[in-house]
mmCIF entry with sequence, helices, sheets and N, C-alpha, C, O atoms, coordinates in Angstrom:
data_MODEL
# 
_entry.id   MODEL 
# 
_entity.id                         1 
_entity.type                       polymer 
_entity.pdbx_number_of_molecules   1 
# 
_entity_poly.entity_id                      1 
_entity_poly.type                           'polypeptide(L)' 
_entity_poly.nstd_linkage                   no 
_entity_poly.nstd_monomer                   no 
_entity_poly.pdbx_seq_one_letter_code       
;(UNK)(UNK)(UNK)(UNK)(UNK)(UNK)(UNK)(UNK)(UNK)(UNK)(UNK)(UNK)(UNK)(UNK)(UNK)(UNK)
(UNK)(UNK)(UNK)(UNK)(UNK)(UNK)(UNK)(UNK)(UNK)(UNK)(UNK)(UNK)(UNK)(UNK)(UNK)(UNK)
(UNK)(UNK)(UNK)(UNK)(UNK)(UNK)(UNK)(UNK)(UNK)(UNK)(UNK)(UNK)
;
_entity_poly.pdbx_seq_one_letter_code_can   XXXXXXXXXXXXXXXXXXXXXXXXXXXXXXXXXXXXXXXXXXXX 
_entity_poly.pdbx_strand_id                 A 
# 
loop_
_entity_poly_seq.entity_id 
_entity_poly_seq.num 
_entity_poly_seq.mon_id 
_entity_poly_seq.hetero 
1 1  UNK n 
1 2  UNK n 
1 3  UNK n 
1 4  UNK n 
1 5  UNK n 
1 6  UNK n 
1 7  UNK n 
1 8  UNK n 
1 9  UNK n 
1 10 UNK n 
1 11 UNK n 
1 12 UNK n 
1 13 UNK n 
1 14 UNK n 
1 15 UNK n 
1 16 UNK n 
1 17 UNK n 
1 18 UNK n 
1 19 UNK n 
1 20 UNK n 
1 21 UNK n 
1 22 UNK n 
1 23 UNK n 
1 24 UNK n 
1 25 UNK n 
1 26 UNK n 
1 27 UNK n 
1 28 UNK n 
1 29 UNK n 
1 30 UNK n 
1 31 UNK n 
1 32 UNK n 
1 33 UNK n 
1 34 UNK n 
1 35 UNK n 
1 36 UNK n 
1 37 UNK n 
1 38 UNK n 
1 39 UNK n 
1 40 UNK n 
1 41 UNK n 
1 42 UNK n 
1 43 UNK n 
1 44 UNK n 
# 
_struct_asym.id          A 
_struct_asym.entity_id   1 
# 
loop_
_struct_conf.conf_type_id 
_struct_conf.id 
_struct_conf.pdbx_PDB_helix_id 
_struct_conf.beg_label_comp_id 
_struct_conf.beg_label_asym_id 
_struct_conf.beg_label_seq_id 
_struct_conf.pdbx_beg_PDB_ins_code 
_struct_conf.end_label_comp_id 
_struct_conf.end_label_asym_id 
_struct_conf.end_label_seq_id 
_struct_conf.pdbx_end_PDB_ins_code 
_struct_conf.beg_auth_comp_id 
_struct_conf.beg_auth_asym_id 
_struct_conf.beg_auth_seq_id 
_struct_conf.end_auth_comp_id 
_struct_conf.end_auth_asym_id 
_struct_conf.end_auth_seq_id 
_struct_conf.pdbx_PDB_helix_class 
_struct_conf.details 
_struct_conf.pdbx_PDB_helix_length 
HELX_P HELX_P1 AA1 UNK A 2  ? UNK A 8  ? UNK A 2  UNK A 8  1 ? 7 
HELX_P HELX_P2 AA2 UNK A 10 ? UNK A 17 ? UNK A 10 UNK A 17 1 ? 8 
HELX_P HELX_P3 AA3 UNK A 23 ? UNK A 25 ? UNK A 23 UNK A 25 5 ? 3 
HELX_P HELX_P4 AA4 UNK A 32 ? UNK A 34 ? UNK A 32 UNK A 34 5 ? 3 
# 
_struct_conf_type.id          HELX_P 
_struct_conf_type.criteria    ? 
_struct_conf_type.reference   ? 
# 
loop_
_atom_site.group_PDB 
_atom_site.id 
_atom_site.type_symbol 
_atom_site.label_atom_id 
_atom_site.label_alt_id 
_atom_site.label_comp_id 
_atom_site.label_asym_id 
_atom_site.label_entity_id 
_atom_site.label_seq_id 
_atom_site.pdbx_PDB_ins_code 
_atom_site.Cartn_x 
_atom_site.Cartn_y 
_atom_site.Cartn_z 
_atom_site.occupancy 
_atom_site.B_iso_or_equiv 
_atom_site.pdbx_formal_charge 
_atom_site.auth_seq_id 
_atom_site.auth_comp_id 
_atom_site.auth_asym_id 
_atom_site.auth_atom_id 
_atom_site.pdbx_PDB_model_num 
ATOM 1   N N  . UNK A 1 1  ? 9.769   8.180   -23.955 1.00 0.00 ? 1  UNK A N  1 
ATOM 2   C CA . UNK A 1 1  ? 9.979   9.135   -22.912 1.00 0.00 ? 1  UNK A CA 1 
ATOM 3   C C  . UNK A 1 1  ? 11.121  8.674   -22.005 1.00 0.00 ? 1  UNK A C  1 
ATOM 4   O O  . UNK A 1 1  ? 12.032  9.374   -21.563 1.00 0.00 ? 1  UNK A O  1 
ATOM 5   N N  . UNK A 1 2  ? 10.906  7.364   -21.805 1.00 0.00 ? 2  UNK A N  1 
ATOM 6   C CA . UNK A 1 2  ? 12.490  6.870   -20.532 1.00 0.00 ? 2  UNK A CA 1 
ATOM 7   C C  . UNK A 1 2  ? 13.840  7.190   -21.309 1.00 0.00 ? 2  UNK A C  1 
ATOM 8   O O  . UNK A 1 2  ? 14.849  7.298   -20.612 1.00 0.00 ? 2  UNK A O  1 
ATOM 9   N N  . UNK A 1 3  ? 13.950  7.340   -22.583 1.00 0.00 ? 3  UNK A N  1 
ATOM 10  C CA . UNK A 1 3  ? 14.655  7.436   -23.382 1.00 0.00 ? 3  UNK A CA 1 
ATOM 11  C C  . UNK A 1 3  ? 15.583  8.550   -23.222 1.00 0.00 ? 3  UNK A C  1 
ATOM 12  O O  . UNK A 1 3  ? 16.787  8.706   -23.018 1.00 0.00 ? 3  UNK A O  1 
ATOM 13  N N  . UNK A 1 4  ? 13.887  9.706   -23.507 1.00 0.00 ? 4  UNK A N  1 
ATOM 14  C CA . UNK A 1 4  ? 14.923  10.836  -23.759 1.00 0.00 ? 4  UNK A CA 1 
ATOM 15  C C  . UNK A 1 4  ? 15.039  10.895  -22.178 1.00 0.00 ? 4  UNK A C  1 
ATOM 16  O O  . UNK A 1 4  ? 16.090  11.477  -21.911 1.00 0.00 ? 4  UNK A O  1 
ATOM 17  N N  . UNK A 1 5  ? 14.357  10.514  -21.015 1.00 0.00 ? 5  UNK A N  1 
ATOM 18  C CA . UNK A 1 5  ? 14.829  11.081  -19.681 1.00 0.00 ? 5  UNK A CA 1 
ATOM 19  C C  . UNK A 1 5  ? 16.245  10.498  -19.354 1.00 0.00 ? 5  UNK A C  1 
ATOM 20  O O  . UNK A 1 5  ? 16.941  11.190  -18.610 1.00 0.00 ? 5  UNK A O  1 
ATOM 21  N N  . UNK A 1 6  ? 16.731  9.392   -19.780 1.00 0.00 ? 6  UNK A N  1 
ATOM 22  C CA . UNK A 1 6  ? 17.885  8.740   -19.696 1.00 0.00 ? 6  UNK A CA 1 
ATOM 23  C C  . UNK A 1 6  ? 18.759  9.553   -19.741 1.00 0.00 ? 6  UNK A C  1 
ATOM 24  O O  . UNK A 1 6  ? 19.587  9.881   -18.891 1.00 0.00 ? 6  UNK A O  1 
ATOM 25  N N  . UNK A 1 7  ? 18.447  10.175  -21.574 1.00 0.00 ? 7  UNK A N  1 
ATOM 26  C CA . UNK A 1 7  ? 19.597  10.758  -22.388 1.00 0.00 ? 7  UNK A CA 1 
ATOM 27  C C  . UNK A 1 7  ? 19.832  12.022  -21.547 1.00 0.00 ? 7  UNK A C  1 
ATOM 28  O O  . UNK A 1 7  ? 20.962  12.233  -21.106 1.00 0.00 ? 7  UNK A O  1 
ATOM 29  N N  . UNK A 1 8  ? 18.984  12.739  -21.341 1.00 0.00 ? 8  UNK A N  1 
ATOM 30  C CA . UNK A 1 8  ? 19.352  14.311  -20.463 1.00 0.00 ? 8  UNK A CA 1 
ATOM 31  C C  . UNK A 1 8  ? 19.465  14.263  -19.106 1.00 0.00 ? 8  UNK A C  1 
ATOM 32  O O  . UNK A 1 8  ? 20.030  15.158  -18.477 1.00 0.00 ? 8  UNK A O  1 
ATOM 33  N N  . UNK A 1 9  ? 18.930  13.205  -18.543 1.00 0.00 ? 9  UNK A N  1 
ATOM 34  C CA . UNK A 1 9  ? 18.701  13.363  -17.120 1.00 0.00 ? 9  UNK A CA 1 
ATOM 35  C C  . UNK A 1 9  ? 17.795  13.874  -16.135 1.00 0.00 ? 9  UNK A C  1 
ATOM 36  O O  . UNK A 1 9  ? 17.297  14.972  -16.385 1.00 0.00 ? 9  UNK A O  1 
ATOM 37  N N  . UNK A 1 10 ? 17.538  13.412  -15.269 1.00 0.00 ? 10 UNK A N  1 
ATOM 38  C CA . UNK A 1 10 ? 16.110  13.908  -14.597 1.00 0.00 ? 10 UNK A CA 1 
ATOM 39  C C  . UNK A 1 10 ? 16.305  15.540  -14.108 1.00 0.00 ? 10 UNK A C  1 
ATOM 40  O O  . UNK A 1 10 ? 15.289  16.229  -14.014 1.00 0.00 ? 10 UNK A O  1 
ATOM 41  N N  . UNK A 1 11 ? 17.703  16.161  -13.786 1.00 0.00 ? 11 UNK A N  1 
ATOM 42  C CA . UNK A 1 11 ? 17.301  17.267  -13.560 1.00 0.00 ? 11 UNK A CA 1 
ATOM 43  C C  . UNK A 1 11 ? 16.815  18.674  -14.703 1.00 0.00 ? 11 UNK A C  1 
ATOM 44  O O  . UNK A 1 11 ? 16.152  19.693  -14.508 1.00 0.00 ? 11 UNK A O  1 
ATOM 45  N N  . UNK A 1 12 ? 17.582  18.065  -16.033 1.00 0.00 ? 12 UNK A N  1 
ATOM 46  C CA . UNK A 1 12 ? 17.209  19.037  -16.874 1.00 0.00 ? 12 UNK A CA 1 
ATOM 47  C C  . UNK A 1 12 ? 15.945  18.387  -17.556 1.00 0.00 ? 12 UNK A C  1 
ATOM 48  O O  . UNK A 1 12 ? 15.735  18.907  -18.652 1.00 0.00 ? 12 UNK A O  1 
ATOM 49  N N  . UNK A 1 13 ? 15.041  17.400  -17.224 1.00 0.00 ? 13 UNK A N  1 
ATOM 50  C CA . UNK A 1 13 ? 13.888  16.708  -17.815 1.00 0.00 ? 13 UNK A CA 1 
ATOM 51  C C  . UNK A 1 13 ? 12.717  17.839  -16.764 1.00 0.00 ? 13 UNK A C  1 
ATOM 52  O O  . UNK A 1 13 ? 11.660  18.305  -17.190 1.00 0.00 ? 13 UNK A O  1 
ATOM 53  N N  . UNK A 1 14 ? 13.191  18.024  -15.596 1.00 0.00 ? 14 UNK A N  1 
ATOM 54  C CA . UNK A 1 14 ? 12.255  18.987  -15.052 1.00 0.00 ? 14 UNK A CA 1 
ATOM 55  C C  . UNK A 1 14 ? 12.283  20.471  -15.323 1.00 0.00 ? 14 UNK A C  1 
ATOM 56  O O  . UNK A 1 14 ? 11.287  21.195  -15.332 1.00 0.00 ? 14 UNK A O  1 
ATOM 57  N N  . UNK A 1 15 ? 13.715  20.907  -15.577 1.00 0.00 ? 15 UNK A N  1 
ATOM 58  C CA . UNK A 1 15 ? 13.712  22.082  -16.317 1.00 0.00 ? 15 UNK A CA 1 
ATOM 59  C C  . UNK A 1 15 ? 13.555  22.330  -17.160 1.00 0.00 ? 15 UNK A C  1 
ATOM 60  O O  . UNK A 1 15 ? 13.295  23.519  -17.345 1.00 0.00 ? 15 UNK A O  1 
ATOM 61  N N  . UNK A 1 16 ? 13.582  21.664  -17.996 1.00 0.00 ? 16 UNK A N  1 
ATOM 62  C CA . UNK A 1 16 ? 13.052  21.517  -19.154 1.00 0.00 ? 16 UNK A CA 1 
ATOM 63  C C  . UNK A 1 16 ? 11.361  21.782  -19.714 1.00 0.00 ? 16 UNK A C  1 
ATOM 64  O O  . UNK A 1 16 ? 10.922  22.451  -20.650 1.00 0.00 ? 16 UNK A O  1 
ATOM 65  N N  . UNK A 1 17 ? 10.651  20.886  -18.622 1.00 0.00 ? 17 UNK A N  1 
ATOM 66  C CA . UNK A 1 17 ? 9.264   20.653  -18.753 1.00 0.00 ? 17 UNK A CA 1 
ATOM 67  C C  . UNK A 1 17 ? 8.664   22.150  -18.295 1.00 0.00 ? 17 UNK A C  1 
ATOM 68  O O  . UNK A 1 17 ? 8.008   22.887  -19.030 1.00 0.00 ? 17 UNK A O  1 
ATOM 69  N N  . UNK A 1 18 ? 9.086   22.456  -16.752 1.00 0.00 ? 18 UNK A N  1 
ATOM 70  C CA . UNK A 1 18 ? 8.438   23.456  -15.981 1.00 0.00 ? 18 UNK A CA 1 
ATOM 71  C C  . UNK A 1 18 ? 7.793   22.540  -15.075 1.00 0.00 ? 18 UNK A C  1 
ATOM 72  O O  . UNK A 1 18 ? 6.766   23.033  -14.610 1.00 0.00 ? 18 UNK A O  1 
ATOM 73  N N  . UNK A 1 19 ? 7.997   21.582  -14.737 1.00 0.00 ? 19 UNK A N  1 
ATOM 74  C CA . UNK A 1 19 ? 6.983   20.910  -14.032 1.00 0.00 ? 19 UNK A CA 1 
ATOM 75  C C  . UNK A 1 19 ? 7.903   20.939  -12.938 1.00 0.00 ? 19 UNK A C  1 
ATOM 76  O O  . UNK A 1 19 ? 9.085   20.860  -13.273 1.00 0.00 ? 19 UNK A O  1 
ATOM 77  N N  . UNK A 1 20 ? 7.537   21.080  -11.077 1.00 0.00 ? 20 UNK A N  1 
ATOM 78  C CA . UNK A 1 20 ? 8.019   21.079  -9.940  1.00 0.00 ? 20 UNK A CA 1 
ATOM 79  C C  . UNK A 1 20 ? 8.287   19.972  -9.533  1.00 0.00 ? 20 UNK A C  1 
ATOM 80  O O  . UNK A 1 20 ? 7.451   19.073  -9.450  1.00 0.00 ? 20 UNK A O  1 
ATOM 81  N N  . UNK A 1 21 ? 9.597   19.851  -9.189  1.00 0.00 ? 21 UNK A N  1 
ATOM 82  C CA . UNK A 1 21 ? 10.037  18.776  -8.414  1.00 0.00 ? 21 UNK A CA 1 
ATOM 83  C C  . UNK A 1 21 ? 9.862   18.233  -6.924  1.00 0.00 ? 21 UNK A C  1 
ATOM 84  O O  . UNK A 1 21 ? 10.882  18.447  -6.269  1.00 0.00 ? 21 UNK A O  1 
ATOM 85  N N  . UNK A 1 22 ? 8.969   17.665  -6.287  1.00 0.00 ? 22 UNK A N  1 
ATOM 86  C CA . UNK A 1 22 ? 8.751   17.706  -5.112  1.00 0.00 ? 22 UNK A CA 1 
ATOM 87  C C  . UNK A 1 22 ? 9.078   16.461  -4.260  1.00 0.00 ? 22 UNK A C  1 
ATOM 88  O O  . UNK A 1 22 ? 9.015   15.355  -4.798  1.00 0.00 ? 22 UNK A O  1 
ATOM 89  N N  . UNK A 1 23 ? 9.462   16.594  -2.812  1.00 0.00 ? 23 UNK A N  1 
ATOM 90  C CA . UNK A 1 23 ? 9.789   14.731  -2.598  1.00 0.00 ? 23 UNK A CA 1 
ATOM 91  C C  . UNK A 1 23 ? 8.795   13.868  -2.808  1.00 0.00 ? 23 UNK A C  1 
ATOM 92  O O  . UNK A 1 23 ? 9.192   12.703  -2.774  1.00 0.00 ? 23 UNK A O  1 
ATOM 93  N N  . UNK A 1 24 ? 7.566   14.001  -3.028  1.00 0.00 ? 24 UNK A N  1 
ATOM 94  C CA . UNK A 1 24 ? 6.886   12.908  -3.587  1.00 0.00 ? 24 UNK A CA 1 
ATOM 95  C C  . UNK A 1 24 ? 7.547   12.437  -5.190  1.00 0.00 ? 24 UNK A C  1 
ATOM 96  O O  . UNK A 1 24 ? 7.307   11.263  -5.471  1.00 0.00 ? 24 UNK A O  1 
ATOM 97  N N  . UNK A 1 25 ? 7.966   12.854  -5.748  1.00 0.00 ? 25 UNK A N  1 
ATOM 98  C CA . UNK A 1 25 ? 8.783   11.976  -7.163  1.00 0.00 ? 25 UNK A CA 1 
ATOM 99  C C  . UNK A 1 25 ? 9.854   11.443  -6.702  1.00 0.00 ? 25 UNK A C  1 
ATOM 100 O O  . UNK A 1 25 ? 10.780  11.260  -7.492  1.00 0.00 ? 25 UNK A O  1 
ATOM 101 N N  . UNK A 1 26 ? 10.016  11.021  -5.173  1.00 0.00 ? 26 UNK A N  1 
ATOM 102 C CA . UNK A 1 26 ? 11.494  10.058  -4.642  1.00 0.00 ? 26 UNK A CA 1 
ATOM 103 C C  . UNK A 1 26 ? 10.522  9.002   -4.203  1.00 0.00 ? 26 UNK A C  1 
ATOM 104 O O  . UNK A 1 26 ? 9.445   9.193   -3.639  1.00 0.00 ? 26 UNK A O  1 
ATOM 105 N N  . UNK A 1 27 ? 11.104  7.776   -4.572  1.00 0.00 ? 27 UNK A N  1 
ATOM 106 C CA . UNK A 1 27 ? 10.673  6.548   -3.633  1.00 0.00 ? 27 UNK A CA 1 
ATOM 107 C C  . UNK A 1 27 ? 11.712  6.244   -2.538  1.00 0.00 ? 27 UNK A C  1 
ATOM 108 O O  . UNK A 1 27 ? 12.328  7.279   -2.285  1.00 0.00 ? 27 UNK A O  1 
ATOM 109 N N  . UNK A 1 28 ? 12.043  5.426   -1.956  1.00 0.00 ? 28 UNK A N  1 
ATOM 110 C CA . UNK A 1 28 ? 12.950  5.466   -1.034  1.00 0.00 ? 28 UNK A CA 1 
ATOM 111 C C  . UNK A 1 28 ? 12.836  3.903   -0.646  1.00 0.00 ? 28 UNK A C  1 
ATOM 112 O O  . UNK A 1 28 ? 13.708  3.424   0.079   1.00 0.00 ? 28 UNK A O  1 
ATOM 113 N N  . UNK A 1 29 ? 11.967  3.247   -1.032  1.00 0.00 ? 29 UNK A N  1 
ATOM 114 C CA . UNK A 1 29 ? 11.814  1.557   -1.366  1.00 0.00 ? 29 UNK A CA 1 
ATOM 115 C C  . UNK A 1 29 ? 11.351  1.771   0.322   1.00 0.00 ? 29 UNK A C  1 
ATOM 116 O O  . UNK A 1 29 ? 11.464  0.690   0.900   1.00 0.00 ? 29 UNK A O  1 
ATOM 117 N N  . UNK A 1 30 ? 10.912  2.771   1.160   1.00 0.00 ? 30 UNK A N  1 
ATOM 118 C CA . UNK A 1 30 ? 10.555  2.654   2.474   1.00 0.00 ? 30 UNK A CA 1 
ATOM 119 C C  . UNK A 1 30 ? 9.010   2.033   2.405   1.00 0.00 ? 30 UNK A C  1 
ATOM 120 O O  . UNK A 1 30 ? 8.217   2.249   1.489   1.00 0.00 ? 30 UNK A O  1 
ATOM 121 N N  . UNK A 1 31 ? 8.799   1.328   3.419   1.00 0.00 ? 31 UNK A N  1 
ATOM 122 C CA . UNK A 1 31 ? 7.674   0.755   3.771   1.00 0.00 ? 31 UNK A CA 1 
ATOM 123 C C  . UNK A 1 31 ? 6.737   0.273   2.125   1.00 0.00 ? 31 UNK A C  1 
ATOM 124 O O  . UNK A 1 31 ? 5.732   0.802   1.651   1.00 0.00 ? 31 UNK A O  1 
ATOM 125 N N  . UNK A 1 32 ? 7.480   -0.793  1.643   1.00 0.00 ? 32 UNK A N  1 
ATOM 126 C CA . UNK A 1 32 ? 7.300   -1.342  0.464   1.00 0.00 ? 32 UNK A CA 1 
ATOM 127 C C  . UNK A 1 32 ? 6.043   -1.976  0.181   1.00 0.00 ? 32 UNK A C  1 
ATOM 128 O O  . UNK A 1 32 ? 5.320   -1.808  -0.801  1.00 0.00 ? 32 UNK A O  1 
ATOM 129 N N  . UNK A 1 33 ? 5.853   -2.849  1.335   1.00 0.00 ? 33 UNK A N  1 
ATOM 130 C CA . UNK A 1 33 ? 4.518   -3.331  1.703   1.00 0.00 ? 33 UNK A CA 1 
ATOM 131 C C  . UNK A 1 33 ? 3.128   -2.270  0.801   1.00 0.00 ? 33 UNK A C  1 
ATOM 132 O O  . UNK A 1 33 ? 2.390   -2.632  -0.115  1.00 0.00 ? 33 UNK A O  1 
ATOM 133 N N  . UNK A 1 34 ? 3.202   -0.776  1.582   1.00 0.00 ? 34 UNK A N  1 
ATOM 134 C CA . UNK A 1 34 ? 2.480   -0.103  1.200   1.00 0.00 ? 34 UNK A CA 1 
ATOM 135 C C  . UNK A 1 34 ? 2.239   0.816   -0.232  1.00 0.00 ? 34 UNK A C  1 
ATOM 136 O O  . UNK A 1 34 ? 1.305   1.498   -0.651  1.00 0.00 ? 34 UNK A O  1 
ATOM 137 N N  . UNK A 1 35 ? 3.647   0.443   -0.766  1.00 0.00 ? 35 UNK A N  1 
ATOM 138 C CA . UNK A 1 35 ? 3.695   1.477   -1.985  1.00 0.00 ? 35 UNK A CA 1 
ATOM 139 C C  . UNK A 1 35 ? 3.829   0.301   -2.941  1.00 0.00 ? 35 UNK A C  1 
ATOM 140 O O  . UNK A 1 35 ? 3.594   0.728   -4.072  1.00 0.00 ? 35 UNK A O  1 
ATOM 141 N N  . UNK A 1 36 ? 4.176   -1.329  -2.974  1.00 0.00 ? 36 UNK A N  1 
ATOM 142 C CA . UNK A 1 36 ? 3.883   -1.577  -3.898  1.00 0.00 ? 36 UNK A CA 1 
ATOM 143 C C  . UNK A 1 36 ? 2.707   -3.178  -3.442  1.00 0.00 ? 36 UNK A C  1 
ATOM 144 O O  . UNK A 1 36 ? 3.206   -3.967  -2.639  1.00 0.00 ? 36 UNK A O  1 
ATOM 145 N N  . UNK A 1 37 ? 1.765   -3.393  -3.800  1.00 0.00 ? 37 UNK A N  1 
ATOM 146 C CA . UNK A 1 37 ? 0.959   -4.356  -3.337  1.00 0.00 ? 37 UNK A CA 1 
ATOM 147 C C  . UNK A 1 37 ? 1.250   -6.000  -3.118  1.00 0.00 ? 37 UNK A C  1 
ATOM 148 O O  . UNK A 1 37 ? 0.810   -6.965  -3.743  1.00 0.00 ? 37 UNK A O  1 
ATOM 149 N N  . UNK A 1 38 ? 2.128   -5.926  -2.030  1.00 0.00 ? 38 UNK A N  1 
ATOM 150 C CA . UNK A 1 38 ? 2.577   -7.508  -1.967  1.00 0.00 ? 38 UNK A CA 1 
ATOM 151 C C  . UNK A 1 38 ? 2.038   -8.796  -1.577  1.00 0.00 ? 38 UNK A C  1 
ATOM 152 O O  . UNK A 1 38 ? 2.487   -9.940  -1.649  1.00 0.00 ? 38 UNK A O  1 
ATOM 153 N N  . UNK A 1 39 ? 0.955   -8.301  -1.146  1.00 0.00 ? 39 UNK A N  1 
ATOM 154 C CA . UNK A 1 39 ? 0.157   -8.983  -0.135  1.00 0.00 ? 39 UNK A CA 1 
ATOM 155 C C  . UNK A 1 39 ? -0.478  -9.963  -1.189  1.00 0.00 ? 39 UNK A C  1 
ATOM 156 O O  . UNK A 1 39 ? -0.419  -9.605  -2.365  1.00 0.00 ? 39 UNK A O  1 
ATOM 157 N N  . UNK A 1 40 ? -1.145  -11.294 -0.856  1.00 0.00 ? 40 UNK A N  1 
ATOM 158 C CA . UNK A 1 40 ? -1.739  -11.975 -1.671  1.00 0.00 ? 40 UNK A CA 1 
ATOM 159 C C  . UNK A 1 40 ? -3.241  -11.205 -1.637  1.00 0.00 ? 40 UNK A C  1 
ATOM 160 O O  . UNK A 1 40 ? -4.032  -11.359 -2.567  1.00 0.00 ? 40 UNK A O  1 
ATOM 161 N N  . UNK A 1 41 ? -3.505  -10.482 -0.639  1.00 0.00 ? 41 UNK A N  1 
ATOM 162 C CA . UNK A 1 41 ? -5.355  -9.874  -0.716  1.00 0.00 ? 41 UNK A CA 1 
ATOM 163 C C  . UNK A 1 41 ? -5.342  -9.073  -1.880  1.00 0.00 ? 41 UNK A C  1 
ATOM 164 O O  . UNK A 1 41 ? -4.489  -8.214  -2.103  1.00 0.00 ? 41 UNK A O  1 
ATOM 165 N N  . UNK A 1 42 ? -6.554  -9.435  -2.830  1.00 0.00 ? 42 UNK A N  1 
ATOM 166 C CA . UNK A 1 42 ? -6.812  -9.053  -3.683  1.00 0.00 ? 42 UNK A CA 1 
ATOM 167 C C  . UNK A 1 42 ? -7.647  -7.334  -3.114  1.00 0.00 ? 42 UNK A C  1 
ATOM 168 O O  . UNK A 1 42 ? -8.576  -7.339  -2.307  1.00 0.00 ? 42 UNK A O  1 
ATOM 169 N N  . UNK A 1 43 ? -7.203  -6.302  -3.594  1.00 0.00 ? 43 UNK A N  1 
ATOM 170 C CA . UNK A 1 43 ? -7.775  -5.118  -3.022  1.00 0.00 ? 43 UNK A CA 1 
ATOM 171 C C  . UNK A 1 43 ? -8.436  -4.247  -4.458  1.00 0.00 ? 43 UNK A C  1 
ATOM 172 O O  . UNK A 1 43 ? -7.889  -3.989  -5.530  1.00 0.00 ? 43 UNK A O  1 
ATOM 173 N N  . UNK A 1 44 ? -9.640  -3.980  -4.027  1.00 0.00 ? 44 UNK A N  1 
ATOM 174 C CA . UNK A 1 44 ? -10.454 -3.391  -4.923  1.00 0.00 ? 44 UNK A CA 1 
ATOM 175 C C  . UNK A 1 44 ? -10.500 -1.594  -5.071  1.00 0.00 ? 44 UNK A C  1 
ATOM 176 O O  . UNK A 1 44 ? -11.246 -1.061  -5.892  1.00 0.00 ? 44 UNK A O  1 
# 
């Protein structure tokens, strides 16, 4: 799949699909802490 999204590109990978593009499919590396788990606490 990263493949073919490479090969065409993310905007015709959504036109393609039909699936909606919304700003939740942007990361923005903002407040990293929370979106990726850095912390040594193990969280259940």
């Amino acid at each position: 799949m990263n493949k073919w999204v490479e090969r065409i590109g993310w905007k015709n990978f959504f036109k393609k699909t039909g699936l909606p593009f919304t700003r939740f499919h942007i990361d923005d590396w903002g407040r990293t802490r929370h979106t990726l788990n850095t912390s040594t606490h193990i969280r259940f």
